[in-house]
N, CA, C and O atoms as CSV, one atom per row, in Angstrom:
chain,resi,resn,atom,element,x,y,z
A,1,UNK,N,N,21.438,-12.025,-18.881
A,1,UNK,CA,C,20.792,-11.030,-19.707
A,1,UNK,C,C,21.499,-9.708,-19.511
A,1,UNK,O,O,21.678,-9.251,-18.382
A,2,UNK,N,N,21.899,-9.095,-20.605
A,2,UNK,CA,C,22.666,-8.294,-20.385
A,2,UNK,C,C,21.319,-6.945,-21.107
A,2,UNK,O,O,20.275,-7.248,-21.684
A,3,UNK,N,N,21.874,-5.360,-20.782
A,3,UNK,CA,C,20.657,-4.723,-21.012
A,3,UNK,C,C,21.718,-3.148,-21.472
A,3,UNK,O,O,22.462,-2.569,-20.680
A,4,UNK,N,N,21.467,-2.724,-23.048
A,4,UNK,CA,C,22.327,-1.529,-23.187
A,4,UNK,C,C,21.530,-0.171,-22.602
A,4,UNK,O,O,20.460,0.255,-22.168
A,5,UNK,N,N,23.039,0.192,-22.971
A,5,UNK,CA,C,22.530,1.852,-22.556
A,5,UNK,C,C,21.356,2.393,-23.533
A,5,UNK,O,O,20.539,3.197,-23.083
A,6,UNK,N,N,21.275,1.926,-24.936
A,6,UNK,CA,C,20.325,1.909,-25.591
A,6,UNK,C,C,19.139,1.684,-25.497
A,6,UNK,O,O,18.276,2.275,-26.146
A,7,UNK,N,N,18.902,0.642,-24.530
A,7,UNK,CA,C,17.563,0.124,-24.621
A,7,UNK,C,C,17.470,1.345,-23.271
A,7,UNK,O,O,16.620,2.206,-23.501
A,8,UNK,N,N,17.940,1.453,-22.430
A,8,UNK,CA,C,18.071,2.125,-21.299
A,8,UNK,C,C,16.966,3.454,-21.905
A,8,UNK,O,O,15.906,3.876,-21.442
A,9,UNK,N,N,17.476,3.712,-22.693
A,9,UNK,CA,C,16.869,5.060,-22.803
A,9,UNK,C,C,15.596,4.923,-24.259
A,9,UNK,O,O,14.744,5.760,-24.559
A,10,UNK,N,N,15.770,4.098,-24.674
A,10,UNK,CA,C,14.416,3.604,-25.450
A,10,UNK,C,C,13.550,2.723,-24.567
A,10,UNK,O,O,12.566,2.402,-25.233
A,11,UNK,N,N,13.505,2.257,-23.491
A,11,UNK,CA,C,12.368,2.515,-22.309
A,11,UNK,C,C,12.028,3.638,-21.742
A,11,UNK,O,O,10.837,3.859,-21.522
A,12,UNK,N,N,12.971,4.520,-21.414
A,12,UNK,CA,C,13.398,5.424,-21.210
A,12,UNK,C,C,12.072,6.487,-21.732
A,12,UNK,O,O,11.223,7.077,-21.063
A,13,UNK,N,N,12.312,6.438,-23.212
A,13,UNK,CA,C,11.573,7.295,-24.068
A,13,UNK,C,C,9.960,6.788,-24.253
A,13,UNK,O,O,9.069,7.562,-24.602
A,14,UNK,N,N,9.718,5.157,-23.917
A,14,UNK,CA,C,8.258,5.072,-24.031
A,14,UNK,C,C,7.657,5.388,-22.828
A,14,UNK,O,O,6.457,5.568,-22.625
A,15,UNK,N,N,8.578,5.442,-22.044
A,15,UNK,CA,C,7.634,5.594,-20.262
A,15,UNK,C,C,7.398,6.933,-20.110
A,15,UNK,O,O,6.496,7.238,-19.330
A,16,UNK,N,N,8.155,8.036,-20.821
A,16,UNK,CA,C,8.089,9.194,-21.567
A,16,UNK,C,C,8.866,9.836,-19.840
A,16,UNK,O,O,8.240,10.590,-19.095
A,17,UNK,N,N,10.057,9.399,-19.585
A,17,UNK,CA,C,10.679,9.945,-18.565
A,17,UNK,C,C,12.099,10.359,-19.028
A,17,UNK,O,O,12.851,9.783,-19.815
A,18,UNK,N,N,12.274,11.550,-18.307
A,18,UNK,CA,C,13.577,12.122,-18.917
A,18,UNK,C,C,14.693,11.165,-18.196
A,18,UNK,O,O,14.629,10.928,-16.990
A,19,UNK,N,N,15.680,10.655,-19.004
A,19,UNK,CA,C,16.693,10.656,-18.353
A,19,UNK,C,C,18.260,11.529,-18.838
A,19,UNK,O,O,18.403,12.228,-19.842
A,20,UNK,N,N,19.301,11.220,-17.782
A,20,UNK,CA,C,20.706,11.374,-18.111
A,20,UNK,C,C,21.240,11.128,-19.000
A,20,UNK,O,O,21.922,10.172,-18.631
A,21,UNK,N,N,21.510,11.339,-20.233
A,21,UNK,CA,C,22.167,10.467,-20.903
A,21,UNK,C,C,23.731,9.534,-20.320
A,21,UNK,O,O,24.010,8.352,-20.521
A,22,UNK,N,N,24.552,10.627,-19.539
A,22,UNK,CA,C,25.396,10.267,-18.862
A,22,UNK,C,C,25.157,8.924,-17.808
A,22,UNK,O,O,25.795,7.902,-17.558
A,23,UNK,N,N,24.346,9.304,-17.515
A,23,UNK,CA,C,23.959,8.181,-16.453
A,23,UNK,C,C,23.133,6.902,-16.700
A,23,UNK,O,O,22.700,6.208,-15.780
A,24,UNK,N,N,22.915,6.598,-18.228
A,24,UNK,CA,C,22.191,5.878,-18.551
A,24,UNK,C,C,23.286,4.219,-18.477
A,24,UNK,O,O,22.728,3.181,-18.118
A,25,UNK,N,N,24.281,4.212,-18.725
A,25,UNK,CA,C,25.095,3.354,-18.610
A,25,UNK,C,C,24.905,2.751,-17.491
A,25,UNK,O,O,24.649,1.549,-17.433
A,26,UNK,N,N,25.029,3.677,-16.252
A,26,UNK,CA,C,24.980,2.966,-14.633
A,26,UNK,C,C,23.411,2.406,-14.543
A,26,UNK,O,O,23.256,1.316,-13.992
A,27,UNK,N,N,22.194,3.134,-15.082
A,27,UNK,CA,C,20.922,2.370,-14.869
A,27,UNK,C,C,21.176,0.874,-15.623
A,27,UNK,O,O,20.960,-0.211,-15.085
A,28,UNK,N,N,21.750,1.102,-17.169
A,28,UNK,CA,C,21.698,-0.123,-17.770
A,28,UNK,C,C,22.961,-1.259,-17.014
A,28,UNK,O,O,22.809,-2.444,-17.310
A,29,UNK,N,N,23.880,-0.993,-16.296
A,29,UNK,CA,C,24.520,-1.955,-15.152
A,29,UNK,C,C,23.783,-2.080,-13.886
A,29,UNK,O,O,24.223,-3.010,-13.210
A,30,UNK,N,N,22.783,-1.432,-13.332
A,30,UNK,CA,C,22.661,-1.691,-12.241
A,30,UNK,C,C,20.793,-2.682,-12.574
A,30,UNK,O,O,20.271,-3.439,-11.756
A,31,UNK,N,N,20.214,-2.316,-13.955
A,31,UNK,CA,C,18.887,-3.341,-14.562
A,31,UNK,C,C,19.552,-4.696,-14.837
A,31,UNK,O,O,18.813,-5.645,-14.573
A,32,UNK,N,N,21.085,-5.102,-15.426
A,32,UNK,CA,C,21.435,-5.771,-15.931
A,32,UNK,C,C,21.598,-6.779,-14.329
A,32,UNK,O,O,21.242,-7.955,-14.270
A,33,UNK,N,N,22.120,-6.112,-13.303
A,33,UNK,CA,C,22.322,-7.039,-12.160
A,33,UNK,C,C,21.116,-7.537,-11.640
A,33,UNK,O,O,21.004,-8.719,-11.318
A,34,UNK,N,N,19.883,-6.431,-11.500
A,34,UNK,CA,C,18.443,-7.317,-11.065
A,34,UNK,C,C,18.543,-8.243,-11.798
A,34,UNK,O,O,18.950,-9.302,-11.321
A,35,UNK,N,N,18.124,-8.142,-13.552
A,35,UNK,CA,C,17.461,-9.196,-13.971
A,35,UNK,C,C,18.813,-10.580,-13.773
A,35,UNK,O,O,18.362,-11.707,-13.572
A,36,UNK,N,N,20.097,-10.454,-13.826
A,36,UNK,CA,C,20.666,-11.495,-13.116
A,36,UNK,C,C,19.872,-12.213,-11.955
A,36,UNK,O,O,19.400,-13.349,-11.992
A,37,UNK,N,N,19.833,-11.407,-11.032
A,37,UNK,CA,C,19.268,-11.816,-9.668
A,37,UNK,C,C,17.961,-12.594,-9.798
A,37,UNK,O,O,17.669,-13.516,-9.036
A,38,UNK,N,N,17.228,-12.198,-10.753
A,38,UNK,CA,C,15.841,-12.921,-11.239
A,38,UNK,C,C,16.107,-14.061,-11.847
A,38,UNK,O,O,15.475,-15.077,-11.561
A,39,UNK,N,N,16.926,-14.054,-12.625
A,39,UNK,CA,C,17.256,-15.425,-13.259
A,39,UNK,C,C,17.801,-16.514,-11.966
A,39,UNK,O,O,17.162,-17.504,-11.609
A,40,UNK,N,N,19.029,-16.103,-11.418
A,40,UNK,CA,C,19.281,-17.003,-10.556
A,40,UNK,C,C,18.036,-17.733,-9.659
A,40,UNK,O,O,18.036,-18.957,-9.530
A,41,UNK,N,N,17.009,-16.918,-9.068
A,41,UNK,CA,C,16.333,-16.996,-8.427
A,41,UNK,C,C,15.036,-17.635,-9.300
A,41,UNK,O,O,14.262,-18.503,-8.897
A,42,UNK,N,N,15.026,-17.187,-10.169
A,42,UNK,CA,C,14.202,-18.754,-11.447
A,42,UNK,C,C,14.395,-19.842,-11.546
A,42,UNK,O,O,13.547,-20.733,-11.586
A,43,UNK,N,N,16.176,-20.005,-11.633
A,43,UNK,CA,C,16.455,-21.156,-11.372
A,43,UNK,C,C,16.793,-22.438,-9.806
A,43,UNK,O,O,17.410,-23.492,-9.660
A,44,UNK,N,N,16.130,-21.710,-9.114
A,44,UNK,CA,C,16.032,-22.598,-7.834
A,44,UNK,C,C,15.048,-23.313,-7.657
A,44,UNK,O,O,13.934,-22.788,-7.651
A,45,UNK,N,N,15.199,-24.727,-7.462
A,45,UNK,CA,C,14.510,-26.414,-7.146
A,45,UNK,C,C,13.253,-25.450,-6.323
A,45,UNK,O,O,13.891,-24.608,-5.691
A,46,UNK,N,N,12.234,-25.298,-6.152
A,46,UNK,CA,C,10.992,-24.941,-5.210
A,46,UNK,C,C,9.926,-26.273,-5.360
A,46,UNK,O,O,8.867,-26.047,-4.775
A,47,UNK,N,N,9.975,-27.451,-5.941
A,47,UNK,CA,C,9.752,-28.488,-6.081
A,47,UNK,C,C,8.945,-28.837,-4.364
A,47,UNK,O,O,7.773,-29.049,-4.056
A,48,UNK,N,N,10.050,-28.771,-3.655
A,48,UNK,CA,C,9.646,-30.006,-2.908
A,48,UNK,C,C,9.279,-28.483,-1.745
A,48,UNK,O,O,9.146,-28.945,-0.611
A,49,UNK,N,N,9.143,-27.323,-1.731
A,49,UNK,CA,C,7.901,-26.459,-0.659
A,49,UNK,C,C,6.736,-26.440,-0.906
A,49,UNK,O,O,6.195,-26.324,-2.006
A,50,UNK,N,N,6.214,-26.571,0.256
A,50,UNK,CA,C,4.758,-26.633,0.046
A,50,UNK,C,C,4.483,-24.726,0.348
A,50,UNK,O,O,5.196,-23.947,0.980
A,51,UNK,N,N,3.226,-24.482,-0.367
A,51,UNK,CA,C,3.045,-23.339,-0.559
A,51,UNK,C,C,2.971,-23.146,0.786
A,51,UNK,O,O,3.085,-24.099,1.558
A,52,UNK,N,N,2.687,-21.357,1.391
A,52,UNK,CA,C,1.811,-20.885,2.488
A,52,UNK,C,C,0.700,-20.682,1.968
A,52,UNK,O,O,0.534,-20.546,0.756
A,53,UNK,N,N,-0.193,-20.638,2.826
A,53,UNK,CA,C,-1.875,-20.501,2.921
A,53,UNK,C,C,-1.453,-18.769,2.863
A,53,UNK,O,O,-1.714,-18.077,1.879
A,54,UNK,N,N,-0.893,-18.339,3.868
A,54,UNK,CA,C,-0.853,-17.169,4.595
A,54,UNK,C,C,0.694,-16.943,5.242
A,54,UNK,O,O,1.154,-17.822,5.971
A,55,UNK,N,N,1.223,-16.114,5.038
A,55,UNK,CA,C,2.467,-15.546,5.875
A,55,UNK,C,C,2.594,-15.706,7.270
A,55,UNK,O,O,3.700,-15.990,7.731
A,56,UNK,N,N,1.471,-15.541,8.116
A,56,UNK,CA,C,1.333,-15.431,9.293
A,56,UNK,C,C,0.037,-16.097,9.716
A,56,UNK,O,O,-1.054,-15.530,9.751
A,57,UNK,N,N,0.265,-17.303,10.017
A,57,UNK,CA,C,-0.988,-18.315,10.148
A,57,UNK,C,C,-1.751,-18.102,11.844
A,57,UNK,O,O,-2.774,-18.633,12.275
A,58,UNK,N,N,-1.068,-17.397,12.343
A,58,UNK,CA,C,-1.231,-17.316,13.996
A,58,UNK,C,C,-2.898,-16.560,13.725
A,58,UNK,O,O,-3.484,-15.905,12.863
A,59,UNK,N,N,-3.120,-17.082,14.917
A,59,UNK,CA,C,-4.810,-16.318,14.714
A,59,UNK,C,C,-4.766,-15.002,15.789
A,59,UNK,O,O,-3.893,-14.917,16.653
A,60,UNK,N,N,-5.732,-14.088,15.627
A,60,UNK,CA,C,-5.473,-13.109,16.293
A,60,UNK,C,C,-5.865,-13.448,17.560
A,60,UNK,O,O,-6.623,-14.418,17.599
A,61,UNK,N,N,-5.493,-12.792,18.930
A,61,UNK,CA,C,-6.133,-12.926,19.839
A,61,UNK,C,C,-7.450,-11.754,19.986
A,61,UNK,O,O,-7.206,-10.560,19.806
A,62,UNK,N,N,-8.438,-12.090,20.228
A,62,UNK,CA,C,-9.485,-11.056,20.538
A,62,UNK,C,C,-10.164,-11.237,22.169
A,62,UNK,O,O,-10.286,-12.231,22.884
A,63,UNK,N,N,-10.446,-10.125,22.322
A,63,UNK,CA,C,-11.051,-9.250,23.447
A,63,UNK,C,C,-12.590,-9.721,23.542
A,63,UNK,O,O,-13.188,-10.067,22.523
A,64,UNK,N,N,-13.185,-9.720,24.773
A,64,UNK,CA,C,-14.565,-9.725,24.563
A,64,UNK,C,C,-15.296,-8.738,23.922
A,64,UNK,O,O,-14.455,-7.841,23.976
A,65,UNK,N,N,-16.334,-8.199,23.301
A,65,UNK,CA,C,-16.514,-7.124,22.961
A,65,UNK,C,C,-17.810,-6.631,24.628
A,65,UNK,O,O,-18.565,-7.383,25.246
A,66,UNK,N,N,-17.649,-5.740,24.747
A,66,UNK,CA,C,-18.072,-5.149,25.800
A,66,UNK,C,C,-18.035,-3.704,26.112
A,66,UNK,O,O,-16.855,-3.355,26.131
A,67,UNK,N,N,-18.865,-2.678,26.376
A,67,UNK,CA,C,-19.243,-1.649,25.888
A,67,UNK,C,C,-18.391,-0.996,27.162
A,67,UNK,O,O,-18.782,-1.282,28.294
A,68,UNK,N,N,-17.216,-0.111,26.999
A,68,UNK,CA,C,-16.447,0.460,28.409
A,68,UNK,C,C,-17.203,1.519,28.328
A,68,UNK,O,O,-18.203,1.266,29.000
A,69,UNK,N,N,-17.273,2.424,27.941
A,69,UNK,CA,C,-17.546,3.692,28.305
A,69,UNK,C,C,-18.787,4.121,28.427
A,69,UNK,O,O,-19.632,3.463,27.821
A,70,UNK,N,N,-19.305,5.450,29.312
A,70,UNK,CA,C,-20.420,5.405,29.650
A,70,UNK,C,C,-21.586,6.417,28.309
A,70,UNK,O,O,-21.201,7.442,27.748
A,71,UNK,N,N,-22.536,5.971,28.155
A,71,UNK,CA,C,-23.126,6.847,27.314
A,71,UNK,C,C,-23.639,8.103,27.595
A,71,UNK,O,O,-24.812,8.175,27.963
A,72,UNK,N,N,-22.794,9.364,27.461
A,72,UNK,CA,C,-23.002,10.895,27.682
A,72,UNK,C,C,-23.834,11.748,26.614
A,72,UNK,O,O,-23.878,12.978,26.583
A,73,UNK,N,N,-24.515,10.827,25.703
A,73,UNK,CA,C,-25.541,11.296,24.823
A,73,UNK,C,C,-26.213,12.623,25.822
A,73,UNK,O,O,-25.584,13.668,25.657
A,74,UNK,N,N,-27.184,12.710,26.648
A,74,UNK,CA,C,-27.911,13.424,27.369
A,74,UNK,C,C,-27.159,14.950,27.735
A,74,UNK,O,O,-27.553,16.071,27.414
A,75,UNK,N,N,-25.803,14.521,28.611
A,75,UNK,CA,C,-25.104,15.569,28.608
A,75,UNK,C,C,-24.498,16.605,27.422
A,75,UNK,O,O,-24.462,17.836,27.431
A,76,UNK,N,N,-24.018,15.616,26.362
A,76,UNK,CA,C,-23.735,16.564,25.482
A,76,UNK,C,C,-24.680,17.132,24.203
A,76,UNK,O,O,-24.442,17.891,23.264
A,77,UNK,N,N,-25.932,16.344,24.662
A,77,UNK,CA,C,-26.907,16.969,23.805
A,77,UNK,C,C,-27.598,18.413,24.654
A,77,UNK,O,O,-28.406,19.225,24.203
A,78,UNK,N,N,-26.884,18.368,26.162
A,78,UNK,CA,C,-27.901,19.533,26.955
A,78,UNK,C,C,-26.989,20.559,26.667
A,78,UNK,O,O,-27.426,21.700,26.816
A,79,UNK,N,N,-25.937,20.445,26.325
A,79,UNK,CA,C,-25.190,21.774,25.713
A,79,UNK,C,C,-25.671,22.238,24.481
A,79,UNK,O,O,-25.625,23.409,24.104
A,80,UNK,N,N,-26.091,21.372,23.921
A,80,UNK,CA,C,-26.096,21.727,22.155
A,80,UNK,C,C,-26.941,23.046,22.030
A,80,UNK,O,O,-27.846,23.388,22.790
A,81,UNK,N,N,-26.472,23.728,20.920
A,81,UNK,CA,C,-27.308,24.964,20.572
A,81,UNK,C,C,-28.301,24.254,19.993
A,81,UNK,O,O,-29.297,24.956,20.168
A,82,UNK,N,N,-28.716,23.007,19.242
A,82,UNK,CA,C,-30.106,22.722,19.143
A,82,UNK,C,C,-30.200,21.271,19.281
A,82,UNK,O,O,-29.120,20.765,18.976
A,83,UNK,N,N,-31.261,20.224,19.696
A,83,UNK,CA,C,-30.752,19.127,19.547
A,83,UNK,C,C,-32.816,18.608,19.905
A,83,UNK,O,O,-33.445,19.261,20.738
A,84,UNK,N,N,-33.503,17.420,19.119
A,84,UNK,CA,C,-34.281,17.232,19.478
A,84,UNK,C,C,-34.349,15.597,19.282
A,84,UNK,O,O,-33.693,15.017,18.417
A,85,UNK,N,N,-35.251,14.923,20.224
A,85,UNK,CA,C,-35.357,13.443,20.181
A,85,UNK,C,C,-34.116,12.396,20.012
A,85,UNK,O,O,-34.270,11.313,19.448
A,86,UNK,N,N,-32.800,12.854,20.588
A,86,UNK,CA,C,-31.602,12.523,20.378
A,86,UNK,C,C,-30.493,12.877,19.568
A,86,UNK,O,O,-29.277,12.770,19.727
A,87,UNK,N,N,-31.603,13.571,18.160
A,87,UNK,CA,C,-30.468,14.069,17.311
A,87,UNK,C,C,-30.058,15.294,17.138
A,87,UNK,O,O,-31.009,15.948,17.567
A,88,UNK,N,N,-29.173,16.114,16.751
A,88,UNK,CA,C,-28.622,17.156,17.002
A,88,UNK,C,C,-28.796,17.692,15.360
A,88,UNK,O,O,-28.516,17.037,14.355
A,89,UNK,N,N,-29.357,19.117,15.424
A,89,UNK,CA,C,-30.191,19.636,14.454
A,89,UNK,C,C,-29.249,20.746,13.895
A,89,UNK,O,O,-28.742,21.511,14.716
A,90,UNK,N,N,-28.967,20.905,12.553
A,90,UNK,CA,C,-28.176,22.027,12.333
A,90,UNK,C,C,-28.901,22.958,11.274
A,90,UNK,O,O,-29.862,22.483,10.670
A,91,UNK,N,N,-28.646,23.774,11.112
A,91,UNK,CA,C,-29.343,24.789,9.523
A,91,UNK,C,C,-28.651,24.303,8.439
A,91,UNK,O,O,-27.470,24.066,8.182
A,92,UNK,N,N,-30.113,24.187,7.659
A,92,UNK,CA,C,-29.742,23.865,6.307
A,92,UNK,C,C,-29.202,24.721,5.428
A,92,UNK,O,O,-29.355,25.912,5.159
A,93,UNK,N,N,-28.461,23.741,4.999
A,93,UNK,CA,C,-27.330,24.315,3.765
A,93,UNK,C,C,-28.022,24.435,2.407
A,93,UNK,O,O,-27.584,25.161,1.515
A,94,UNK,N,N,-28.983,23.783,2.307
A,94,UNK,CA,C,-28.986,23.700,0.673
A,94,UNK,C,C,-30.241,24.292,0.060
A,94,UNK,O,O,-31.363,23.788,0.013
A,95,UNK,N,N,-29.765,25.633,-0.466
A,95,UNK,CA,C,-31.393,26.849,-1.126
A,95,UNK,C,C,-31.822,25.861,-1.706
A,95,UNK,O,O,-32.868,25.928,-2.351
């Protein structure tokens, strides 16, 4: 599949992106080599692979879940400029 400088820039013009005119030649040689590359790659036997489920079938390893750290609720509520029945109280925002 070959792809002109023409069409180059009449995509060009619906995607509504400026291009080079100068440089439209090298986009339309360097679109013309992908879609090569796509074709070749269309035409390869995939017949006899079996799909993947998943890329990376390994399962994760996990951790116990278990609580490390200690709960400083008390302490940092005894700093607070206001704080009652655990929760920490601020002024309302909204007249």
């Amino acid at each position: 599949m070959s792809i002109t400088s023409d069409q180059i820039t009449h995509i060009a013009r619906l995607a509504r992106l400026k291009t080079d005119p100068e440089k439209s030649e090298y986009y339309a040689t360097q679109l013309t080599r992908i879609m090569n590359l796509v074709e070749q790659m269309n035409q390869i036997d995939i017949g006899d692979i079996e799909p993947m489920s998943h890329p990376q079938d390994a399962a994760l390893r996990l951790r116990p879940d278990v609580v490390t750290a200690a709960n400083k609720r008390e302490k940092f509520q005894a700093i607070a400029p206001a704080a009652s029945e655990g929760l920490y109280l601020v002024p309302k925002v909204i007249e």
